[in-house]
C-alpha positions in Angstrom: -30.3 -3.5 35.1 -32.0 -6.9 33.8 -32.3 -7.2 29.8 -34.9 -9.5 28.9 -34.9 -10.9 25.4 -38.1 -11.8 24.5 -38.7 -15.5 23.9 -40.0 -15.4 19.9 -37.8 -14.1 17.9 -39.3 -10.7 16.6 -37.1 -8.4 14.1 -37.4 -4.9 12.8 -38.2 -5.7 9.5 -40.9 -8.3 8.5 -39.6 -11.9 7.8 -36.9 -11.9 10.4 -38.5 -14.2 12.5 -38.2 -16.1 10.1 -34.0 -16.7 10.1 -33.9 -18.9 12.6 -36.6 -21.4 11.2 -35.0 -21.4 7.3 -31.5 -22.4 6.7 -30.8 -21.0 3.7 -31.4 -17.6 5.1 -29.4 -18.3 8.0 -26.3 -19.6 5.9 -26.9 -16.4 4.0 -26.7 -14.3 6.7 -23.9 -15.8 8.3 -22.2 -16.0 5.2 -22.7 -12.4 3.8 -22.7 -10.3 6.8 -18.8 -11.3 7.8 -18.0 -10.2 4.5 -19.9 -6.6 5.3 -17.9 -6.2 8.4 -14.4 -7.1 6.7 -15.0 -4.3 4.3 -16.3 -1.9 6.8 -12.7 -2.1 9.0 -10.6 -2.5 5.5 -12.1 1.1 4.0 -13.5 2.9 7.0 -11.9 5.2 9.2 -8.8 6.4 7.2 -8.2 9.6 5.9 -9.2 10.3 2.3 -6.0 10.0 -0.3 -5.2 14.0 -1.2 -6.1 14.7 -5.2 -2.7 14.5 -7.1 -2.1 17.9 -9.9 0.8 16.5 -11.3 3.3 18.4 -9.4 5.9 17.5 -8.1 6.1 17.6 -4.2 8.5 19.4 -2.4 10.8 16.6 -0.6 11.4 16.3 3.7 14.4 18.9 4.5 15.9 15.6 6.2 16.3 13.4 2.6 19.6 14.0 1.7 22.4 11.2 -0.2 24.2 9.9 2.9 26.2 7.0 0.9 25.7 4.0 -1.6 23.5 1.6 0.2 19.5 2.5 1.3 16.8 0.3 2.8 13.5 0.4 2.6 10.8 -1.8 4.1 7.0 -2.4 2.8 4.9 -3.3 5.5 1.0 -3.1 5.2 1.0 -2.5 1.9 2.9 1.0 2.8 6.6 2.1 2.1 8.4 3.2 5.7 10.2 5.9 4.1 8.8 8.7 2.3 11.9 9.7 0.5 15.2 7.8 -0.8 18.4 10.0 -1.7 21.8 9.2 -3.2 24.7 11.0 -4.6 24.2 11.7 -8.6 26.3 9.3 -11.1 27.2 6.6 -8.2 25.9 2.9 -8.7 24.1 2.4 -5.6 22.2 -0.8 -3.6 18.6 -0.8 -2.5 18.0 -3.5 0.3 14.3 -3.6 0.6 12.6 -5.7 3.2 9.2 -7.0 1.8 7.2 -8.0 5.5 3.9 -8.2 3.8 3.3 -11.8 4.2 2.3 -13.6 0.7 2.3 -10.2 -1.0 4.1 -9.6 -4.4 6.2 -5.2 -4.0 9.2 -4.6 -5.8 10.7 -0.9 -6.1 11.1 0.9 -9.1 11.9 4.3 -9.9 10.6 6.6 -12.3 11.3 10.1 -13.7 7.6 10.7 -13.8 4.7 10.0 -10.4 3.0 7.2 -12.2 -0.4 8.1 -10.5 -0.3 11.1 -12.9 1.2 9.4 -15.9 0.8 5.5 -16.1 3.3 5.8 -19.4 6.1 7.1 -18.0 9.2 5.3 -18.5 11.3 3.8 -15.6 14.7 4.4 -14.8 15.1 1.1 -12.9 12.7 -2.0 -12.2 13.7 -4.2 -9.4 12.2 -7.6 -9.3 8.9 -8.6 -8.1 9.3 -11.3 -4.7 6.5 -12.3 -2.5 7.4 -11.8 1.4 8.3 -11.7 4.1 11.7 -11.9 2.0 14.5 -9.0 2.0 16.6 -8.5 -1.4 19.2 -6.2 -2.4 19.0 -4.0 -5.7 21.8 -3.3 -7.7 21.0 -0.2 -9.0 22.9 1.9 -11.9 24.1 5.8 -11.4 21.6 7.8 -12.0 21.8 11.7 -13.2 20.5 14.9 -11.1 17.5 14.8 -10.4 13.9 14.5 -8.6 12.5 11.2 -9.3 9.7 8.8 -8.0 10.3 5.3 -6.5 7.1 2.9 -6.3 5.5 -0.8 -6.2 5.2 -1.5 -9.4 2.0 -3.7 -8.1 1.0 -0.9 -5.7 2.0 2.6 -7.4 -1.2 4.4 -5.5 -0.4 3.5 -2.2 3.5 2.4 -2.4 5.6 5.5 -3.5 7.9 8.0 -2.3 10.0 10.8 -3.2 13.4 9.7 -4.8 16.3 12.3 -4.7 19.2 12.4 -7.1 22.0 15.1 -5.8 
């Protein structure tokens, strides 16, 4: 099968033959349509964020406190683990791996989701660092209880289940 292009250049809408004989459009084009296309892969073909009630969600059967030192990485803007759990009233470390290059996470917890409630206060604020960069939280003993750990910077897309036992 032979595809011929015809020789003048003949678009569906009126005025594109035009593109190739003006600059500006053409500079337009090729400047604006890129920028279409980046935003098309960036917000298409993911699944659409669940609405939040305010409850709290019921955490994986598998997070349970297994010692004082956890790790968690942020990579694409995402934590790797859903859920963190330590032993009540034990000063613990969080080593958290930050491989999103040039991209300010920390991790924080909170007693409160902060997609529900932006005012809720935090139990513990690690410090803000640009990747890729790892840094270990010292973090105080915190009483029983379910919590919420997040990026600060991030809290809609970077958050996760945080279990005090």
């Amino acid at each position: 099968m032979i595809l011929r292009v015809p020789s003048k250049n003949v678009g569906p809408l009126p005025g594109c033959d035009t593109l190739d004989k003006n600059p500006v459009h053409r500079k337009l084009w090729l400047t604006v349509l890129p920028f279409f296309f980046l935003v098309a892969a960036v917000c298409g073909g993911g699944k659409a964020a669940a609405p939040t009630t305010g409850q709290t969600e019921t955490p994986p059967a598998a997070c349970a406190p297994s010692g004082t030192s956890l790790e968690v990485t942020a990579d694409d803007f995402k934590f790797d683990k859903a859920c963190l759990a330590v032993a009540a009233n034990h000063a613990f470390t969080i080593r958290f791996n930050n491989n999103d290059y040039h991209v300010d996470h920390n991790v924080a917890i909170y007693a409160e989701d902060r997609r529900a409630s932006r005012s809720t206060r935090a139990l513990f604020k690690g410090a803000f660092f640009f990747g890729p960069k790892t840094m270990t939280y010292d973090v105080p003993a915190l009483p029983q209880g379910s919590y919420y750990f997040h990026c600060d910077a991030h809290a809609f897309t970077m958050v996760g289940v945080f279990i005090v036992s």
